[in-house]
DRENDO-436766 format. One record per residue (C-alpha): residue in one letter; x, y, z. Coordinates in pm, whole numbers, padded with zeros to 5 digits, always signed. Each point is the difference from the previous one (the first is absolute). Layout:
% residues N
aXYZ
...
//
This chain:
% residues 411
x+17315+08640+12309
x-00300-00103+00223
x+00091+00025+00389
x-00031-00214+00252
x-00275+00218+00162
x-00172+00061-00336
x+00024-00371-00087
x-00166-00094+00318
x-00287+00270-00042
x-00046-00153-00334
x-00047-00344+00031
x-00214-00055+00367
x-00344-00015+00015
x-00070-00015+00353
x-00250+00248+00169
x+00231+00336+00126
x+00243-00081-00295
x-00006+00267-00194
x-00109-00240-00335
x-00259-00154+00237
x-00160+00308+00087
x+00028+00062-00413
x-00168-00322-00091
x-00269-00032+00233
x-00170+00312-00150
x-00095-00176-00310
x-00227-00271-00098
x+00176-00378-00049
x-00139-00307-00159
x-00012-00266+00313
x-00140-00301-00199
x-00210-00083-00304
x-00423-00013+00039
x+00022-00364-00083
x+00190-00081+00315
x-00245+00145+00249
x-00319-00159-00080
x-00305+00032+00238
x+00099-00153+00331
x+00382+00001-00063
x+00307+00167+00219
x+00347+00033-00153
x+00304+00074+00176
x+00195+00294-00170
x+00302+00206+00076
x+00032+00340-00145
x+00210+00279+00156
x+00201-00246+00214
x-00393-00012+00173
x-00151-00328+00043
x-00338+00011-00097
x-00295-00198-00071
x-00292+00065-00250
x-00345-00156+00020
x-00299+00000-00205
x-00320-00089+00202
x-00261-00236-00101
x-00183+00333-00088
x+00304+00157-00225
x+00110+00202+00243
x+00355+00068-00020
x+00219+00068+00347
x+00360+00047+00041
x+00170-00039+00320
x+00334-00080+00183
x+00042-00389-00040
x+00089-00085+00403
x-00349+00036+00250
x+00005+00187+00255
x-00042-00304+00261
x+00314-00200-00031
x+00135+00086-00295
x-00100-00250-00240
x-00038+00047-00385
x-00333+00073-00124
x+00071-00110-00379
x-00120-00368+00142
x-00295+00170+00120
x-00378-00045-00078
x-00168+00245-00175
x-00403+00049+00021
x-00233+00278-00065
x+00167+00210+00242
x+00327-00024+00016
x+00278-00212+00073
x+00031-00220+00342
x+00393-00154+00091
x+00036-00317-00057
x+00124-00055+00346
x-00244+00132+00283
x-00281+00154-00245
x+00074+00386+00025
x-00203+00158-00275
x+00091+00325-00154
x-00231+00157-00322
x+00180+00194-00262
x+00001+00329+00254
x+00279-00191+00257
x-00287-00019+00263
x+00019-00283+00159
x-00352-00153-00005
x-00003-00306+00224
x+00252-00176+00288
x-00204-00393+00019
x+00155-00073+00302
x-00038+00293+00246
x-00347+00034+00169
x-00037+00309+00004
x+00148+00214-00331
x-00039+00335+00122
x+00043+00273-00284
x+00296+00221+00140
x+00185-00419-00008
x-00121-00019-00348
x+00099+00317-00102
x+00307-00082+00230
x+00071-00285-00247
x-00023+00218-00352
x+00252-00025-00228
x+00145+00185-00263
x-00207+00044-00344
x+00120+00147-00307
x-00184+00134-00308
x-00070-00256-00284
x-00159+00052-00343
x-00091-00262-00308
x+00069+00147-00354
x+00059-00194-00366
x+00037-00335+00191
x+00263+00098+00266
x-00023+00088+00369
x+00209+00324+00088
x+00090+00108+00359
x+00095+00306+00158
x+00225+00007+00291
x+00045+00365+00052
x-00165+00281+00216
x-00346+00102+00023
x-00167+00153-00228
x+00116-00241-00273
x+00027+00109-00357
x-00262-00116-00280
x+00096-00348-00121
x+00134+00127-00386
x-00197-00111-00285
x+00240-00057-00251
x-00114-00079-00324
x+00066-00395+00003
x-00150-00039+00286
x-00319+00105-00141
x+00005-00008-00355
x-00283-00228-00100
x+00006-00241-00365
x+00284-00118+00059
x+00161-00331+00117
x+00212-00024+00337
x+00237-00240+00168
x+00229+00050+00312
x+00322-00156+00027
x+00248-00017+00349
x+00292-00054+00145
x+00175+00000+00323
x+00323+00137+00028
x+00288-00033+00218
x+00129+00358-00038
x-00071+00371+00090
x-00236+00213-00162
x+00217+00275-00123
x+00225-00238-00208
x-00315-00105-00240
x-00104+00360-00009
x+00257+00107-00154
x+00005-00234-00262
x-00250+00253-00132
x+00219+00269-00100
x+00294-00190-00100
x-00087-00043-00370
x+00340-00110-00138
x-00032-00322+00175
x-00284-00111-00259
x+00274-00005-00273
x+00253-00267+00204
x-00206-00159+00246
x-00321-00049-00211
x+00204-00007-00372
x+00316-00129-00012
x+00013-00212+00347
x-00351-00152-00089
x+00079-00089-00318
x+00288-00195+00077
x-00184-00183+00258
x-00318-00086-00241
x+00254-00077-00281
x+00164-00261+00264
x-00333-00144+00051
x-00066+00021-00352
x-00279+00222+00009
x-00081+00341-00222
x+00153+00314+00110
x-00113+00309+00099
x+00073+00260-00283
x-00165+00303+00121
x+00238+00026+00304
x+00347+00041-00133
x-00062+00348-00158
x+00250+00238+00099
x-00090+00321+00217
x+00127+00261-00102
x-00177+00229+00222
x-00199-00001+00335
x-00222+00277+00174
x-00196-00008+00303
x-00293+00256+00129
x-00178+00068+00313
x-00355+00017-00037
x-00280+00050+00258
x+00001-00390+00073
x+00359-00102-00078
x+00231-00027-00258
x-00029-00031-00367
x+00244-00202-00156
x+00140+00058-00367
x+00269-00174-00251
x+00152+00075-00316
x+00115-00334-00172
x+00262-00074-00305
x-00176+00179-00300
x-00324+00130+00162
x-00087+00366+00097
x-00183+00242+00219
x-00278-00092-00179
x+00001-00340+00114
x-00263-00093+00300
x+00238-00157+00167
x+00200+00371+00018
x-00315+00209-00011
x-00312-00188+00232
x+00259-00228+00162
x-00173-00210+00323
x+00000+00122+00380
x+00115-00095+00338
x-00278+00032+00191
x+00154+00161+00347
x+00047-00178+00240
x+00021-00349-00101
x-00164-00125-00326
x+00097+00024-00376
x-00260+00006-00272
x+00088-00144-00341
x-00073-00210-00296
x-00043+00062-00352
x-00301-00048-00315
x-00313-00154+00229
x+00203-00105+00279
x+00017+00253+00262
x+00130-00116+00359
x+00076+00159+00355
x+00302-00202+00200
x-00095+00087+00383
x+00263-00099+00197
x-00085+00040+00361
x+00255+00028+00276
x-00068-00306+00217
x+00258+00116+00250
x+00426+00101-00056
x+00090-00320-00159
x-00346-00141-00192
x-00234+00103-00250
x-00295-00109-00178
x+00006+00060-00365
x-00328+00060-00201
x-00033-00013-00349
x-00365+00122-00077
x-00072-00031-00347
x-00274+00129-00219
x-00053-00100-00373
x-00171+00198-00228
x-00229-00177-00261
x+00095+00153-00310
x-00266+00163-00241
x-00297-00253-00090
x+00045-00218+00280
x-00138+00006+00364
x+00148-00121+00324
x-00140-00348+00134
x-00203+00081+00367
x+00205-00040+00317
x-00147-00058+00334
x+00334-00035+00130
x+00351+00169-00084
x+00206-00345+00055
x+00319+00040+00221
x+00356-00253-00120
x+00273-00038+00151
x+00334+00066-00238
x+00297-00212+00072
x+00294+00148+00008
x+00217-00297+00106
x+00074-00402-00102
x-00038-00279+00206
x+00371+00035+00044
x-00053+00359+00179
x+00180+00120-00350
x-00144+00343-00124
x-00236-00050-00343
x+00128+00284-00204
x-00131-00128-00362
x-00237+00258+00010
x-00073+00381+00109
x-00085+00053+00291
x+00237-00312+00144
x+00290+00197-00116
x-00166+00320+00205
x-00044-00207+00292
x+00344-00161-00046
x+00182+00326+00001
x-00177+00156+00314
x+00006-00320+00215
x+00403-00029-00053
x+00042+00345+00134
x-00042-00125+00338
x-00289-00046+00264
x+00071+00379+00016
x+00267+00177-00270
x+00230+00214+00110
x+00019+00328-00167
x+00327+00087+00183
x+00211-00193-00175
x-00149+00065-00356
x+00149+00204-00291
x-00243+00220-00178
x+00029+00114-00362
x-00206+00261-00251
x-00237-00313-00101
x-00119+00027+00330
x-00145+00312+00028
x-00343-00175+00075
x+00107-00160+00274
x+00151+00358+00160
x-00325+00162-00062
x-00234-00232+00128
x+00222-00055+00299
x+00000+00386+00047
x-00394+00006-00025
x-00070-00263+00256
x+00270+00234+00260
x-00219+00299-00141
x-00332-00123+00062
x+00069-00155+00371
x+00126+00294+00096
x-00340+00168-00093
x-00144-00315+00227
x+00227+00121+00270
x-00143+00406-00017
x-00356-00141+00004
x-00076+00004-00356
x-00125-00253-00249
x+00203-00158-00245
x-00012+00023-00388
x-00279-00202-00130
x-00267-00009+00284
x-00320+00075-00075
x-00233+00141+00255
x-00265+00174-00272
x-00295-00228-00162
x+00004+00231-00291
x+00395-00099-00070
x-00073-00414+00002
x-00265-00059-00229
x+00221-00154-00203
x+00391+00055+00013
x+00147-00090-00360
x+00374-00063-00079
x+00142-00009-00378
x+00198-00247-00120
x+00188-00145-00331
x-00199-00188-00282
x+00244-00053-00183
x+00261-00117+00229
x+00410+00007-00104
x-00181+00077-00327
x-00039-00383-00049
x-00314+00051-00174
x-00226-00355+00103
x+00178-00243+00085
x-00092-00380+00018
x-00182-00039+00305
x+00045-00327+00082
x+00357+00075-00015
x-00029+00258+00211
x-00193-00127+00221
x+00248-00317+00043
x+00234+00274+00130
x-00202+00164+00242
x-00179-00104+00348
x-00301-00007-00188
x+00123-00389-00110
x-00109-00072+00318
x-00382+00139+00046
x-00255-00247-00052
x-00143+00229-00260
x+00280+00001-00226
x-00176-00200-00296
x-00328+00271+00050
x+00223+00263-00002
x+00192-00089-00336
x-00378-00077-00186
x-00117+00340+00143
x+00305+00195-00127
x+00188-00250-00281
x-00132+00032-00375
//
C-alpha cells in the first residue's frame, strides 16, 4: 500500500518536491512548431512554472518566466521583434537570454537597472516539429534524439489534449496492460455496438501473461495473450515507457510517442506524436509543417466521448480524481507494472537527491545520434487490420490528415 508520504512524493511537481527535482532534469515538449511562428509568444505552464515562449521575427526562440519584472504583468500579450519580447504594458524588452533590453519610459536606463530588471530564462530547443524545454540545473543535458523525432520519409501529425488530472495517473496507464482487454475490448464494444458502430476485435484477447523490464531508458513492456507464445512480438520486442513521462507505441507503419507533460499537480498536456511509415513502393508527400489538432475528449454536454481509444484512456484517468489517491487503493499481481515503475521513479529521485543524474540523460554526443526503441509489427497478432476501422477508433479520427494517412498506408 502506497503511503501518505510516498503518495505525496509521487504525484507533485513543484520545484524542491522530490518528483519536481526528478522531472525538471529531462527534456519536455512545451508546444508544437506550428504554434510559435516568427513573431509569436505563447503562454505555457510546465512544472507548475508559468512560462512564456517566443520566436523572434528572426527565429529566434526564448523562453522566460511569463510575469515582467516591472509590475508584474504577463508577457504572453507581448510584442515580439527582432530582439526580443517588450510587455505589453510599459514596454520592458527582454531577448531570449532574460536581459532586459530596454525600459521606454525611464531617461536614463543605466545597465546595472537593466541588468537589475533580468528575468529568469530557461533552455529551449526545436526538434521533429515540437519545442522542448528544460527547467532543471545548469549544465542541461543534450535534448534526446529519439528516433521519431528525426526519422525522415515519413509522414507526421501531432495530436493534444488538456487534462484535468495529475501526471502520475496517465503514466501509469503504461504498464497496466490488462486494462486493454476491458477498457479498450469489452467496455468499447458495448459502447460502439450501442451506437451501432463496428467493434474493436483485437482488444478482447485474453492475457494470460505480463512481464515488464528495465532498460537503460525505461521499461519494456510484454504480454502473452489467449493462444499466442513467447514467440509473439507482443511477448518478445514488446513497446517501452520511455522514463520519465512518455510511452512509445503503435504497430505495422504507425509508430507514435504519447508525451504527456506535467503542467503542474492537477493538469497535463497530452501529446500524441505520430509518424506513418509509407510502406514499400510508395513515398511520403513533403511537409513544411507537422500540423498540430486538438482531440476532444468531451460532448457539448461536458459528457466523456469514450467510442474510441484513447477517450476511454482519458476517461479512466480523469475519473480518478484531480489527483488519485493511492492510499486508499487495493493492489493485486496484475499490477506489478504499476509497483515497479512507482519504485523506479522513488529510485531515481533519490539519485537526484545524492547529486547524480537520472536514468536516461544523455550528456555524450556520441550516445544521441540517434536513440532507437523497438516495437510490435504485428500488434495482439492481429495481422493488418482495416485501417479505416482502426483509425475510426483512435485519436487519429481527428487529425486533419486522416484521409492522407489512409491513401499512404491503405491498399
Amino acid at each position: 500500500m502506497t503511503t501518505p508520504r510516498e503518495q505525496e512524493a509521487l504525484t507533485h511537481v513543484g520545484a524542491g518536491t522530490p518528483m519536481g527535482e526528478l522531472l525538471r532534469r529531462y527534456w519536455f515538449p512545451l508546444a508544437a512548431s506550428v504554434e510559435v511562428p516568427p513573431g509569436r509568444a505563447l503562454g505555457r505552464r510546465l512544472l507548475g512554472e508559468d512560462l512564456v515562449v517566443f520566436r523572434t521575427t528572426g527565429g529566434e526562440l526564448g523562453l522566460i518566466d511569463e510575469h515582467c519584472t516591472h509590475r508584474g504583468a504577463s508577457l504572453r500579450c507581448g510584442h515580439v521583434d527582432a530582439q526580443g519580447i517588450a510587455c505589453p504594458y510599459h514596454g520592458w524588452k527582454y531577448d531570449a537570454e532574460g536581459r532586459c533590453l530596454e525600459m521606454p519610459a525611464e531617461p536614463r536606463q543605466k545597465a546595472a537597472l537593466l541588468k537589475r530588471a533580468a528575468t529568469r530564462a530557461f533552455p529551449v530547443q526545436e526538434l521533429g516539429g515540437l519545442i522542448f524545454a528544460y527547467l532543471g540545473p545548469a549544465p542541461a543535458p543534450l535534448l534526446p534524439r529519439y528516433d521519431l523525432l528525426v526519422m525522415e520519409g515519413t509522414l507526421r501529425d501531432i495530436g493534444v489534449a488538456d487534462l484535468p488530472c495529475n501526471w502520475l495517473q496517465i503514466m501509469e496507464n503504461s504498464v497496466d496492460p490488462a486494462h486493454v482487454e476491458w477498457l479498450h475490448g469489452h467496455h468499447l464494444a458495448g459502447v460502439r455496438a450501442d451506437m451501432g458502430r463496428p467493434a474493436p476485435t483485437q482488444y478482447v484477447k485474453r492475457h494470460v501473461r505480463i512481464g515488464f523490464d528495465v532498460f537503460p531508458y525505461g521499461i519494456i513492456k510484454r504480454r502473452i495473450l489467449e493462444g499466442g507464445s513467447e514467440d509473439d512480438e507482443d511477448w518478445r520486442v514488446g513497446h517501452p515507457l520511455i522514463f520519465p513521462c512518455a510511452l512509445r507505441v503503435g504497430t505495422g507503419n504507425q509508430h507514435r510517442f504519447q508525451f504527456r507533460v506535467p503542467v503542474d499537480d492537477t493538469h497535463t498536456r497530452h501529446y500524441w506524436y505520430a509518424c506513418y511509415l509509407p510502406p514499400e513502393g510508395r513515398s511520403a508527400p513533403a511537409q513544411p509543417q507537422i500540423p498540430l489538432y486538438r482531440v476532444p475528449w468531451q460532448d457539448e454536454n461536458g459528457e466523456f466521448i469514450v467510442d474510441f481509444v484513447d477517450g476511454g484512456d482519458i476517461m479512466a484517468w480523469v475519473t480518478q480524481g484531480p489527483i488519485a489517491d493511492r492510499t486508499r487503493e487495493l493492489l493485486v499481481s496484475s499490477d506489478k507494472g504499476i509497483v515497479l515503475y512507482r519504485r523506479l521513479l522513488l529510485e531515481q529521485a533519490r539519485r537526484v537527491s545524492e547529486g547524480a543524474d537520472p536514468m536516461g540523460v544523455i550528456r555524450d554526443e556520441a550516445d544521441n545520434t540517434v536513440i532507437r526503441f523497438e516495437q510490435e509489427h504485428n500488434k495482439f497478432r492481429n495481422g493488418r487490420q482495416l485501417l479505416r476501422e482502426a483509425i475510426e477508433m483512435s485519436h487519429v479520427r481527428y487529425s486533419p490528415l486522416k484521409e492522407q494517412i489512409i491513401k499512404l498506408l491503405g491498399p
